[in-house]
C-alpha positions in Angstrom: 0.0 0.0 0.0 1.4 3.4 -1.1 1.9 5.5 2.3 -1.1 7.9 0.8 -3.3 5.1 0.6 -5.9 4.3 3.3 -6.4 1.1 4.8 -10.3 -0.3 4.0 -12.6 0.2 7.0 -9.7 2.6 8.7 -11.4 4.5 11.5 -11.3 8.7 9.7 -12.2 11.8 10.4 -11.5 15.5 10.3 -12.0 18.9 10.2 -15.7 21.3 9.1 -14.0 22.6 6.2 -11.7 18.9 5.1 -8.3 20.8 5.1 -6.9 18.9 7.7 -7.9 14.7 7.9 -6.6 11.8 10.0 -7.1 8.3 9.9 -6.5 6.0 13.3 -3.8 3.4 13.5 -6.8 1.3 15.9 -10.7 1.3 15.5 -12.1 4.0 17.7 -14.3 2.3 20.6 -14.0 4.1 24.0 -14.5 7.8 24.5 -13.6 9.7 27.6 -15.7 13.2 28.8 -13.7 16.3 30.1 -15.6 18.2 32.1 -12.3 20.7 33.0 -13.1 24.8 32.7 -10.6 24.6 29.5 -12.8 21.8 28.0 -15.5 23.4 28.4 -14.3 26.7 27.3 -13.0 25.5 24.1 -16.5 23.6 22.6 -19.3 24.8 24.7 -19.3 21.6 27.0 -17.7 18.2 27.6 -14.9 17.1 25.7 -15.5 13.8 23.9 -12.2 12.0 23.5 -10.8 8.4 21.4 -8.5 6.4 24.1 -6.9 3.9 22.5 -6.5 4.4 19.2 -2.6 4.1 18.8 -1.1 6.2 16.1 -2.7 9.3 14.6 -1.8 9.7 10.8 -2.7 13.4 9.9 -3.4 14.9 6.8 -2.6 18.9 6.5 -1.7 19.5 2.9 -2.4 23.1 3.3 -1.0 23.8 6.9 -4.3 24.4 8.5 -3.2 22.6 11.9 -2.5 24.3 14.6 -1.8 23.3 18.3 -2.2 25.1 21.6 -0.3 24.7 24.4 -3.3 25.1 27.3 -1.5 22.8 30.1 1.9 22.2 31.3 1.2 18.6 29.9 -1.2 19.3 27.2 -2.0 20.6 23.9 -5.1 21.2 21.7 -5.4 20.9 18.4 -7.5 22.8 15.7 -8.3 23.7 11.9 -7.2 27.1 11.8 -9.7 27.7 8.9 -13.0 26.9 10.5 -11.8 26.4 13.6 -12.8 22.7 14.4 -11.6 21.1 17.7 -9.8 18.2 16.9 -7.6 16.7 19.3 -6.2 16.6 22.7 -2.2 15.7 23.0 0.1 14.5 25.5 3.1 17.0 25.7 5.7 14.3 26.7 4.8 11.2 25.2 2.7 12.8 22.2 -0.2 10.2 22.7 -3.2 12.0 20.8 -6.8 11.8 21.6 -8.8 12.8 18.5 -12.1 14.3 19.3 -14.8 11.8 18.6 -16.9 14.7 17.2 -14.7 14.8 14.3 -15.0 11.1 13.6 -16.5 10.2 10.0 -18.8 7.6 11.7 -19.2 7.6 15.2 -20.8 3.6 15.2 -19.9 1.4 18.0 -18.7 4.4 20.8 -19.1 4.5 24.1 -18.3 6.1 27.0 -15.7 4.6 29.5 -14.7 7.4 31.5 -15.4 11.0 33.1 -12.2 13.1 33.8 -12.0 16.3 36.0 -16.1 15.5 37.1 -15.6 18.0 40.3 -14.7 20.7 37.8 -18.1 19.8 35.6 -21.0 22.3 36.2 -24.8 21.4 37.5 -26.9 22.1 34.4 -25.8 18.7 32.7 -25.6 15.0 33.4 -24.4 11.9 31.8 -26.7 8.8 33.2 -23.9 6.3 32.4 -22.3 4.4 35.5 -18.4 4.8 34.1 -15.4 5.7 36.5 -15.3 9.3 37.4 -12.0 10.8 38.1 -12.1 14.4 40.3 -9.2 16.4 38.9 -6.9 15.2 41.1 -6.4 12.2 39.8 -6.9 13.3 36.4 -3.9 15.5 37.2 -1.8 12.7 38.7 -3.2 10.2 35.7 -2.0 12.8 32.9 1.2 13.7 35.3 2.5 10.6 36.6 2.4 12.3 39.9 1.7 10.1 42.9 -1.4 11.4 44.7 -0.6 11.9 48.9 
């Protein structure tokens, strides 16, 4: 297979506008909710992330990615022509979360965890019994920092 060619039945997606496309080196299954005040901030409400995926192949013939450093371990990333959210990244390993918004199909997804859930305001509510991590432990999850 040429290294522009895409596997059949690859797990896709991408941006509004289609300047900037990825396709997943796993099928996308589980998804993860932010409820942090950047989440939040940045699309209007919970973040919807892919965990475990594996690699990220992206697609940015014209440049249109761009990436913004909102944590001491994270980064977001974002079409910088319509402005579509579309992934979460690990500053020191580089393990990317695509947002499961910007998935082509969104069949077969559910939810497996809440992060940052102390952080998440009252006028919504997710029914689904998953683990809920307060930010705390989201913290020490994303920072390898032992909690006391």
């Amino acid at each position: 297979m040429a290294a522009n060619e895409v596997a059949e039945g690859a797990t896709q997606g991408g941006c509004l506008c289609g300047a900037v496309r990825y396709t997943l080196e796993k099928p996308a299954h589980h998804v993860s909710l932010c409820h942090c005040g950047m989440c939040r901030r940045q699309t209007g409400g919970p973040v919807m992330a892919l965990h475990g995926v594996g690699a990220v192949a992206v697609s940015d013939a014209e440049g249109m990615l761009r990436w913004y450093g909102s944590s001491d371990w994270g980064e977001r990333g974002f079409c910088s022509r319509c402005g579509s959210n579309l992934m979460w990244r690990m500053k020191e390993t580089g393990e990317t979360l695509p947002a499961a918004g910007s998935l082509d199909s969104a069949a077969g997804l559910v939810i497996a965890s809440h992060v940052f859930v102390d952080d998440k305001p009252g006028f919504y509510e997710f029914a689904d019994d998953t683990p809920r991590l307060t930010s705390a432990e989201a913290e020490a999850m994303f920072t390898g920092a032992q909690q006391g």
